[in-house]
C-alpha positions as CSV (number, residue, x, y, z in Angstrom):
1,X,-5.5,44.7,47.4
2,X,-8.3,43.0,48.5
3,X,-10.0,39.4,46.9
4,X,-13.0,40.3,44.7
5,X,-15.6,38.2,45.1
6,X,-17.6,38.0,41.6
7,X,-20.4,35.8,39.9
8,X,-19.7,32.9,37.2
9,X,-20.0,35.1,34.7
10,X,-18.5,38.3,35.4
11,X,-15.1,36.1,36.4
12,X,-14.5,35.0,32.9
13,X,-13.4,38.0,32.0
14,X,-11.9,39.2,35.2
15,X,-7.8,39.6,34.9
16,X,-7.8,42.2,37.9
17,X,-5.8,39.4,40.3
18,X,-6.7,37.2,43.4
19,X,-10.6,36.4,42.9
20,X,-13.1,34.2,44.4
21,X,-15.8,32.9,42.2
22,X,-19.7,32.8,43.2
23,X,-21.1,29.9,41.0
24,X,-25.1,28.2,41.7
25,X,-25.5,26.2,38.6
26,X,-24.2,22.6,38.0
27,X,-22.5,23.5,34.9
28,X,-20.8,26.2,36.2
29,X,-19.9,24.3,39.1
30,X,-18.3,21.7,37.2
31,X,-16.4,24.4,34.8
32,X,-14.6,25.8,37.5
33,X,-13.2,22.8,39.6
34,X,-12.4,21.4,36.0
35,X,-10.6,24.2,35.0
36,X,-9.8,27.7,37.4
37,X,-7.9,30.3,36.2
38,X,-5.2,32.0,37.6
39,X,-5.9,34.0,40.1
40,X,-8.8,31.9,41.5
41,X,-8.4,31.5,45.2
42,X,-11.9,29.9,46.2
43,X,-15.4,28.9,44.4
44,X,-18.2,30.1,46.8
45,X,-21.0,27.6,45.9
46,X,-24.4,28.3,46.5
47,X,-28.2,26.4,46.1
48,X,-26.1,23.1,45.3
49,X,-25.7,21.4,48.2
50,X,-28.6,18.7,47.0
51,X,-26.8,18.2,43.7
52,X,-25.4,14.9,44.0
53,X,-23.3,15.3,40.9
54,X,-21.4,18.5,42.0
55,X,-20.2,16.5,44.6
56,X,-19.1,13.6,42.8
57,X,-17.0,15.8,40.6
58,X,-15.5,17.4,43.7
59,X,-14.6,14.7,45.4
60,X,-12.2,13.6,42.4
61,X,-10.1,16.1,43.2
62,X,-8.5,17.3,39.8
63,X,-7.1,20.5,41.5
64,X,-7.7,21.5,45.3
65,X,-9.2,24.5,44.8
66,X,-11.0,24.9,48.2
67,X,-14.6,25.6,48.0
68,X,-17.0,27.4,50.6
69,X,-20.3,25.5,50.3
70,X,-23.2,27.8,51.6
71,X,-26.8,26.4,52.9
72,X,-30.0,28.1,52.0
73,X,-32.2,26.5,54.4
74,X,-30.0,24.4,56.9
75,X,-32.8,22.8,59.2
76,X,-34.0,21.3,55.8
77,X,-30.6,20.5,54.2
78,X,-28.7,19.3,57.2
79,X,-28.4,15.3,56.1
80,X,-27.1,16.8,52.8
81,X,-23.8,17.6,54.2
82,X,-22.4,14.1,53.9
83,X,-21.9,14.4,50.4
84,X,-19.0,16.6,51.3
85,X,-17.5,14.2,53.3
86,X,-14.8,12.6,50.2
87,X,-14.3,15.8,48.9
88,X,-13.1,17.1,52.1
89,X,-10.6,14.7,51.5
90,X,-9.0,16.0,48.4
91,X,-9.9,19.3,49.0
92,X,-10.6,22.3,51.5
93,X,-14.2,23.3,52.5
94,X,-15.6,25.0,54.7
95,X,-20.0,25.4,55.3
96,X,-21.2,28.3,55.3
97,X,-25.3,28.5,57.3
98,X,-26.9,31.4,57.8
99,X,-28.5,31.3,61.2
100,X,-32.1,30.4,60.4
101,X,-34.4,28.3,62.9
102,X,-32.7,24.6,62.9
103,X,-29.5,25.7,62.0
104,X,-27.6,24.0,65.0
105,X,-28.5,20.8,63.3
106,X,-26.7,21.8,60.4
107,X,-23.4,23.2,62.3
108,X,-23.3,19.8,64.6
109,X,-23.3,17.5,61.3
110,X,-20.6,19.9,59.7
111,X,-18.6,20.1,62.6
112,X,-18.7,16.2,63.0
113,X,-17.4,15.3,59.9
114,X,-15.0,17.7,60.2
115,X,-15.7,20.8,58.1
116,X,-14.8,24.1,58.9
117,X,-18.0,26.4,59.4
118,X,-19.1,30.0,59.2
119,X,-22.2,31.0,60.6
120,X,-24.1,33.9,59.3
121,X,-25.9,35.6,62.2
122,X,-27.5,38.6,60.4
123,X,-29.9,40.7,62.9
124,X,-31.1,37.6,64.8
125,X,-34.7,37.5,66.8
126,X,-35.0,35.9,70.0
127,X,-35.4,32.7,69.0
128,X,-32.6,32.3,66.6
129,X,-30.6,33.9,69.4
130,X,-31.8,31.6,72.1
131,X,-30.1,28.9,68.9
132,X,-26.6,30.6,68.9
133,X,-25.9,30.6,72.2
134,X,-26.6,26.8,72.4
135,X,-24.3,27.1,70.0
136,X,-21.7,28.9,71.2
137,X,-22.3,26.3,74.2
138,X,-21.6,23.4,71.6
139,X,-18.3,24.7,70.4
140,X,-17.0,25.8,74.0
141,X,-17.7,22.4,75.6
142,X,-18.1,19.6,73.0
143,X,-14.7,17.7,72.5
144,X,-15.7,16.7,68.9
145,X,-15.3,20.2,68.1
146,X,-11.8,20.2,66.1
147,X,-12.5,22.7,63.9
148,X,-12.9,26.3,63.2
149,X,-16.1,27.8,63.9
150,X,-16.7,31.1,62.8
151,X,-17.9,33.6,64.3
152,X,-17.1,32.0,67.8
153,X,-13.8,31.2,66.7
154,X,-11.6,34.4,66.1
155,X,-13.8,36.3,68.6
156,X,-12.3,34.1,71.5
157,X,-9.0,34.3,70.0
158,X,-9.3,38.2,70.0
159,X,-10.6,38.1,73.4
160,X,-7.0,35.9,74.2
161,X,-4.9,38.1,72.7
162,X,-4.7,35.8,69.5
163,X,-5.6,37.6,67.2
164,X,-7.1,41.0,66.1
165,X,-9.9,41.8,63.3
166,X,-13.9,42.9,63.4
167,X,-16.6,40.7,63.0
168,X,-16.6,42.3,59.4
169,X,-13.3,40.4,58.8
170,X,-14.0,37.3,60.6
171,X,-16.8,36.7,58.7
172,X,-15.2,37.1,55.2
173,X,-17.7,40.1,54.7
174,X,-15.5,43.2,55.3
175,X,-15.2,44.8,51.5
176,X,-11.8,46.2,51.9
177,X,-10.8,42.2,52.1
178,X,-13.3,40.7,50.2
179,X,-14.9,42.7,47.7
180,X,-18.3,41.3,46.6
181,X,-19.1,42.0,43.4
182,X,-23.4,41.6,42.2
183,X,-24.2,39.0,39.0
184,X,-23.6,42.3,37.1
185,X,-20.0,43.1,38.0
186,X,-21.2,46.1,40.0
187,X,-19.8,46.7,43.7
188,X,-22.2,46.1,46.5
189,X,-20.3,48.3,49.1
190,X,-18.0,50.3,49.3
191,X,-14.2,49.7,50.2
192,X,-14.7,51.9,53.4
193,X,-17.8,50.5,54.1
194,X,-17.3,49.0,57.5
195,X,-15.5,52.4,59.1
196,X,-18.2,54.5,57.6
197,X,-20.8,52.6,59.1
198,X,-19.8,52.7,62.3
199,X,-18.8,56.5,62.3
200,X,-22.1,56.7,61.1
201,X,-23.7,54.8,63.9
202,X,-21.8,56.6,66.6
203,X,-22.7,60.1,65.3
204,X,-26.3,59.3,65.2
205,X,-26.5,58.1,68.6
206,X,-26.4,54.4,68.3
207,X,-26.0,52.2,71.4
208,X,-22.4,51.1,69.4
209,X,-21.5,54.8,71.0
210,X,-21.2,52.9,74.2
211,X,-20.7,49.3,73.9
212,X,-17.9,47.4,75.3
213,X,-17.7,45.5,72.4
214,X,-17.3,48.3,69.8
215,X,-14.1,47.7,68.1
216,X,-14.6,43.9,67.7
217,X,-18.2,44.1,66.6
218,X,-17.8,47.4,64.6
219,X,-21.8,47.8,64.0
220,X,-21.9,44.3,62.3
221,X,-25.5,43.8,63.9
222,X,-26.7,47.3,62.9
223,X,-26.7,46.1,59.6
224,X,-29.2,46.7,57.7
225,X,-31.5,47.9,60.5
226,X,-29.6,50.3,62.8
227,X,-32.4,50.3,65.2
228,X,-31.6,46.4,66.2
229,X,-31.2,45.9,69.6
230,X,-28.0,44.5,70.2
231,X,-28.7,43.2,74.3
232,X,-29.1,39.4,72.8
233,X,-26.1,40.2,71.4
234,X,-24.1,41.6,73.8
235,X,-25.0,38.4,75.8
236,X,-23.2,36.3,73.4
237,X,-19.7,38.1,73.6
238,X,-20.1,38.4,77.0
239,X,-20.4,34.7,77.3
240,X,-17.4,34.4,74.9
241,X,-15.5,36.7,76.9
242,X,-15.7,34.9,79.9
243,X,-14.9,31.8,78.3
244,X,-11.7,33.5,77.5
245,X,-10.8,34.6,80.9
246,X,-11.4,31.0,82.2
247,X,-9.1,29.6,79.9
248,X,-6.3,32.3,80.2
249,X,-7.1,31.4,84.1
250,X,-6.6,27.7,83.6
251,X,-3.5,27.8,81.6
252,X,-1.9,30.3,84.4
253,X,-2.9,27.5,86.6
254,X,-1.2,24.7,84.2
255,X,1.4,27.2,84.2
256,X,2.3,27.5,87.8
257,X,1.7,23.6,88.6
258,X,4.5,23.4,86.1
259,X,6.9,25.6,87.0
């Protein structure tokens, strides 16, 4: 069964099991870290990131809860991140940036203090491209990077033979794991959505027909314009691919010197 994903006020009255809740008001905010139901497994917060008392309340940790905090505008709201720096400490959380001009700034702070991130690529243009792979660079060959940076994170594991999934999954947006659920309690895709997609994309002729990359990607960045061009893109998990290889190289290496 997968987590549903629903808005402050549809969750009150959800008793369907495991749920994440989407809150983007103060008050709701501070109702749910005060007092989650059962079944809540995350709060998703959203447009609160400059509200200095969310964060005061979070930080005193009355239940761990973890919480997902997602940036609107992360060139301009980059600084803001070190309000999250004590409730890290009693709690998870992870940052969530959508890959706008000026994000890396945003994903550099996060990653520095030690919070997990997801990055939100969409259908980037070539600029915001050009920004992801210098940050893919960042996270392949900075040594503060401790922690988990998603998308760049499971894709290399894949690519090792660590792990298995789709960019769908990886990126907590597949629906038949996490079901999102619109302000009205009303399903915003379907359960199947990810394989029908990309059948739909291969029958029609799409470049995923073809690409190497097919299975891991599964049409993420033909969504919602299938006529995307996905070379940018390709780039990236080729660079991740090789990044792979080079380490499954150097730990042969390690492995023989050792032997």
């Amino acid at each position: 069964m997968p987590i549903v994903a629903l808005h402050s006020s549809a969750a009150e009255e959800y008793r369907g099991g495991p749920f994440i809740v989407i809150v983007q008001t103060r008050e709701g905010a501070i109702r749910w870290l005060h007092d989650p139901m059962p079944g809540l497994e995350g709060i998703q917060l959203e447009g609160l990131i400059g509200d200095p008392e969310v964060w005061a309340f979070a930080a005193q940790g009355c239940v761990d809860t973890p919480l997902d905090v997602a940036l609107s505008d992360p060139a301009a709201e980059f600084s803001l991140l070190y309000r999250l720096v004590d409730v890290r400490n009693v709690r998870p959380v992870r940052v969530t940036i959508p890959a706008k001009p000026g994000f890396l700034k945003a994903m550099r702070l996060a990653v520095s203090l030690q919070l997990p991130v997801r990055i939100l690529p969409g259908q980037p243009d070539s600029q915001t491209l050009a920004e992801i792979a210098k940050a893919v660079d960042f996270y392949l060959h900075d040594p503060m990077v401790e922690t988990p940076v998603e998308f760049f994170h499971s894709v290399l594991a894949a690519f090792r033979g660590k792990g298995e999934g789709t960019l769908w999954m990886f990126l907590d947006q597949d629906p038949s794991v996490l079901f999102y659920r619109d302000a009205a309690g009303h399903a915003l895709r379907a359960s199947n959505f990810v394989a029908t997609h990309l059948s739909q994309l291969v029958e029609a002729g799409a470049e995923c027909a073809s690409c190497p990359w097919q299975s891991l990607c599964a049409g993420y960045f033909k969504s919602p314009d299938p006529a995307y061009n996905c070379a940018g893109v390709k780039e990236l998990f080729g660079t991740l691919k090789s990044a792979a290889d080079e380490i499954a190289r150097d730990l042969a290496t390690c492995d023989a010197a050792n032997a």
